[in-house]
Each structure stands twice: as C-alpha cells, then as structure tokens.
N, C-alpha and C positions, 0 to 999 in steps of 0.2 A: 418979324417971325413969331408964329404961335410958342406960347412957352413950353407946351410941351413936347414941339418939336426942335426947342434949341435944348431942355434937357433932355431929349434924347440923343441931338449931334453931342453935347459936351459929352454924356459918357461914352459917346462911341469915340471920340476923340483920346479920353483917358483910357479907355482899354486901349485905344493904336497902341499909344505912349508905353503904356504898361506891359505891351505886348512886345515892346521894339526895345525897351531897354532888354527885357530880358533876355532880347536874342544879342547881347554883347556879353563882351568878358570885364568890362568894368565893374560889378559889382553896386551893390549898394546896400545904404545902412537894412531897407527890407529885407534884403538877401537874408541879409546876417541875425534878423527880428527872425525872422523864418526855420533857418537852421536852428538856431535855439528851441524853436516850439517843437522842432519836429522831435528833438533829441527829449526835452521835458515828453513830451506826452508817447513816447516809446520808453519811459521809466530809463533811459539812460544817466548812470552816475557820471557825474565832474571829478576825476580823478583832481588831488589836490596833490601828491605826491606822487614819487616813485611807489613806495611800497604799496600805495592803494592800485596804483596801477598791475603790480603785480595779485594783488588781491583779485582783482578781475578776472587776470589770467588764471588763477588758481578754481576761481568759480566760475571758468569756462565763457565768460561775456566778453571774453577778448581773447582772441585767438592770435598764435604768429603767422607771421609775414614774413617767406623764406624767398631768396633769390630763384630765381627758377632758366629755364633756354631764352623765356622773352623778358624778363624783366629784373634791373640789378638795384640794388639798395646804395644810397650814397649816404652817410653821414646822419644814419635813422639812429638815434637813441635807445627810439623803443620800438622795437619792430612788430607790433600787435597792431591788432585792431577789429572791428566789428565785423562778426561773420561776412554780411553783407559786402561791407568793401572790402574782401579779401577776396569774394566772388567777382564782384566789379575790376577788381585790379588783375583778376586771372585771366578774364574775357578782352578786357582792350589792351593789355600787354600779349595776349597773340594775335589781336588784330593789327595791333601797330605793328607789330615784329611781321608779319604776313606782307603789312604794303610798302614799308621804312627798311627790312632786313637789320634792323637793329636793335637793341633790346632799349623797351622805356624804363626812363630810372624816376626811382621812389625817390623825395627828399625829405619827408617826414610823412608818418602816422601818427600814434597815439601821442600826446605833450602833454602831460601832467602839467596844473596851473604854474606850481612853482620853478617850473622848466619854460614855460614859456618866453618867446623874445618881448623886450618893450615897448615893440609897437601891434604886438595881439590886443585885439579890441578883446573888452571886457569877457564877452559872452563868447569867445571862441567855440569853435567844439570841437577844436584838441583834443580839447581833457577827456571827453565820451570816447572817442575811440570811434568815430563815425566820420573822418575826412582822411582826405589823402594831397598829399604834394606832389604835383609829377613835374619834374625839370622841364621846360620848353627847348624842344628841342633845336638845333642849329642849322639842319637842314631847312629851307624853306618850306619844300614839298612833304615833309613828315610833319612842320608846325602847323602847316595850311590841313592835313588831313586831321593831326588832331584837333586842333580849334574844331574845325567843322563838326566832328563826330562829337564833342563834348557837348557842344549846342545844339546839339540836335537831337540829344539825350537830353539837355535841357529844356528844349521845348515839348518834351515827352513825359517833362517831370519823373524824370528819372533822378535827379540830383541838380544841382546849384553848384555853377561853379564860378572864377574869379581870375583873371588875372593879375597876379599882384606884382610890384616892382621891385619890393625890397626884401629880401633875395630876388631874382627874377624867378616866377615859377605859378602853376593854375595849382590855387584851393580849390578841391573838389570835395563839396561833402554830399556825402550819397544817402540817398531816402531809400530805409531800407526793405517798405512794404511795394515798392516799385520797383527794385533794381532788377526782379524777376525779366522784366520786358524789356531789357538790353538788347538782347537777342537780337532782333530786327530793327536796332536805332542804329547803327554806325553809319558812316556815310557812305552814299552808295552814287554819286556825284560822277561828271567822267574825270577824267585824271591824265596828265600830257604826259607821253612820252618820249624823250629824246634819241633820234635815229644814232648810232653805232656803227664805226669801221665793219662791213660783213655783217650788218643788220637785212634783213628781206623782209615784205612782206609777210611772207607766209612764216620766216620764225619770230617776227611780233606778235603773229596772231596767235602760235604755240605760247608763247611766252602769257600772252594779258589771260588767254580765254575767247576771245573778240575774235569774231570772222572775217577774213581779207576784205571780203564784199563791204562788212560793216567801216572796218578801217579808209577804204576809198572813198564810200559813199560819204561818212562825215569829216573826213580832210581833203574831199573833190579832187579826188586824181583820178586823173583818166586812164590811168596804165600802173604799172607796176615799181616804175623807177620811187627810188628813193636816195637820198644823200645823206653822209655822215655830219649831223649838229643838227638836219630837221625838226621841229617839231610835231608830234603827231598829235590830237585829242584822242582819246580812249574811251569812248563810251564802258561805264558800267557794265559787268555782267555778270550772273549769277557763278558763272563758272568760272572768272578770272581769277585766279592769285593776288592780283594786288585791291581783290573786293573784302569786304568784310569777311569774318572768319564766323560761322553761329555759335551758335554757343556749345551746340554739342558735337562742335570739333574741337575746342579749345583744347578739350586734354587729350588730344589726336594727334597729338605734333609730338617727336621725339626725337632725339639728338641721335643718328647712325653714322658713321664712315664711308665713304666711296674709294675704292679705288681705281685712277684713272687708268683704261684700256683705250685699244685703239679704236679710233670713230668717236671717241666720246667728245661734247661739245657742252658747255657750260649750259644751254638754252635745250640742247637734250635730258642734260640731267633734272635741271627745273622740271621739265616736264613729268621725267621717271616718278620724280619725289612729291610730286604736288606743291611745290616750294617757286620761287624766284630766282633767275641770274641774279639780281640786284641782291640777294639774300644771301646765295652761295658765296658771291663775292667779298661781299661784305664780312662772314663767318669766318675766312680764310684769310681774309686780307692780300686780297687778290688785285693785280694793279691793273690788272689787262685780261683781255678771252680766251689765252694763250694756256693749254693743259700739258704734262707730260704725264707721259705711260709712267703709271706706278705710283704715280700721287696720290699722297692720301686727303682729299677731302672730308671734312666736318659739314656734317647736312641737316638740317631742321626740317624732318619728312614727316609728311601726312602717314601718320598707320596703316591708312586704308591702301595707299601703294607697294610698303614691302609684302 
C-alpha cells in the first residue's frame, strides 16, 4: 500500500476511534485535559475553599442553583454555579420532566478543592463552578432518554460528559461559549409506548402528538384493535409532549390546580394543559386513570394553554 494512502487510512482510522469513544459515557483522561483547558482559558477561578467560593457568588461569577417544578437538589453543599450551567440545568430539567414526568435531581455543583471526594482527579472542575451531577435515573426509559440527549449534546459539543461509578451519577461539565445551541440537541429519537387498560388509538395519538395513520403505519396494524401491555413505537414529532421541550418554552411551564368535573379524563386534561398522563400521574401520585368529581389536581401546564 502507497504510504500515503495508509497515512491517510491510519488517521481516518484514529478519527473513527476518537469519534466513537466520544459517543460513550466512559470518560477519559482527554475528557478531563480538556475540561481543564476550557475552564483556564474562560479565566475560570479554582475555588480552594468555601469562602472563595462564596467570593465568587459575591462577584457575581457564580450564581444559585434553586429547586424549581422540574428539577430537586439532593445533598448540594453549595448550590452555585456558572451562569451557563444554570442555563443548561433549566432547559433539560424541563425536558426531562416533559418526557420522564419527574423531576431530575442535582447531586452536586460547585466543590471547593478542599471539599472534594478522594477519588477527584487532580484537575476537576468542581472548584470553577462549571459542572453539574445529575443522579441517573431508575427508570429505564428516563436513563435511556437522558443518556441519549446528553450525547447528543455531546456530539454537538455542547459539553463532556461521564458516567462515573462511585457514587453512581453523569459529570457533566458544560462549555459555556456553546451551551447557547441546546435548543435543538435533545433527542428527538422515537420512543415505545405501552398500551393501557382503556387505552385507543386515537387517545395515543392525543396523548404523543403522533397521528393514528402514523401510529399503524410504523407498528403495521391493519385496524384499529389494540391490547392492554402492547407495545407501540412512537415516532418523534414536533408536537408531541414526550419530544423535547425548546428552549423558549422552558420558562412556559407553570405549576396550576385542576379541579376534577364531570367527563374529565386524565389523557383529556394532558391534552388541555399541554402536559402528559405519565406527568399528571406521576405529580399526584396517582395509581390508576380512575378521577373523582372535585379533585384537586397538581398540573405542570404550558402557559400558552391557560
């Protein structure tokens, strides 16, 4: 083989490589050479202590980190952190809460060096204020959407992220001259849905967004039947509820009250509100589809519906 065409297979070979690690959650020492650079040459300081940290916050380079309808804080020391991924954490904690109905929880943000755990590599970026920890979640179908959406932001270079063992949970440190183009990275993939006691066609397709026609055509049914434990695929669509949310819906969502009347149906109200059964359910703590007149519902609604 001509040499210059086996140096050009080897580096097409090393870019695959370099290509395909990146699209995992394993991590590597690069990852972590990288995050370092990014944070040095955005003049990001290494908080050494508490008080420097609070210094930050003082000169405004590290902002808080509040609980909010999509997203809960578990065991954060210091709830601060870089404009950026405070932006970041507001936009995929209402997309996850849009297709999961659950709120994603923070495990840490900002770590002061002298707070960190003993197995933090050297060069974390804790200390900047420029990562975030988000728990993995236990449902399958929420871990498989976030993984996806997080890689897929990482193939966008939007951020680097990691999943680590010990605690279980994804470092995610965000690049903060990209986080702008979130917008249109979350995963937009199709997504199974399981058929339900009193489930129909046509209130799946109120429910996803998705058209009957489209539901038949890409699960080949010939008619209408359907049974309780089915599995459906869900093609993507722009107007589904369980699709990504943009970013300038995120602050669209608002916690209102329903009270239930007669004819109301859980897969009704989703619709009213611009929200999920899986969502309402979930908010309420609902065991089954089963409503009574005069209940008060807790509902995480689009603005643009009331």
């Amino acid at each position: 083989m001509p040499k210059i065409a086996l140096i050009a297979l080897t580096t097409s070979l090393l870019l695959s490589s370099a290509f395909a690690q990146a699209q995992t959650l394993k991590g590597s020492r690069g990852s972590m050479e990288r995050q370092y650079q990014v944070a040095v040459q955005n003049g990001y300081g290494f908080a050494k202590t508490a008080s420097l940290v609070k210094d930050y916050v003082s000169q405004g380079e590290l902002i808080q980190v509040r609980e909010t309808r999509f997203m809960e804080l578990h065991d954060v020391s210091f709830p601060y952190a870089r404009p950026p991924v405070k932006e970041f954490i507001d936009k995929i904690s209402a997309q996850y809460f849009a297709y999961c109905g659950e709120k994603l929880t923070v495990t840490s943000l900002t770590r002061p060096i002298d707070k960190q755990p003993n197995n933090a590599a050297s060069d974390s970026v804790h200390p900047t204020g420029m990562a975030v920890d988000l728990r993995i979640p236990p449902l399958g179908k929420c871990r498989t959407w976030l993984e996806r959406t997080l890689l897929s932001m990482e193939s966008s270079d939007v951020l680097d992220v990691t999943r680590e063992r010990r605690p279980p949970h994804y470092h995610v440190a965000v690049f903060p001259e990209v986080v702008h183009q979130f917008a249109d990275t979350g995963d937009t993939s199709d997504h199974e849905y399981v058929v339900r006691r009193g489930d129909t066609l046509s209130r799946i397709s109120s429910i996803t967004g998705v058209s009957v026609a489209q539901l038949k055509s890409v699960n080949g049914l010939r008619n209408d039947t359907i049974i309780a434990g089915q599995k459906l695929q869900v093609p993507a669509a722009a107007s589904s509820p369980i699709n990504t949310v943009r970013s300038n819906e995120v602050a669209s969502y608002t916690e209102t009250t329903h009270r239930v009347r007669r004819g109301d149906t859980l897969w009704r109200l989703a619709k009213r509100y611009g929200t999920t059964v899986d969502a309402i359910s979930k908010l309420n703590d609902l065991a089954g589809d089963a409503l009574q007149i005069g209940q008060v519902l807790k509902v995480a609604a689009n603005r643009s519906s009331l």
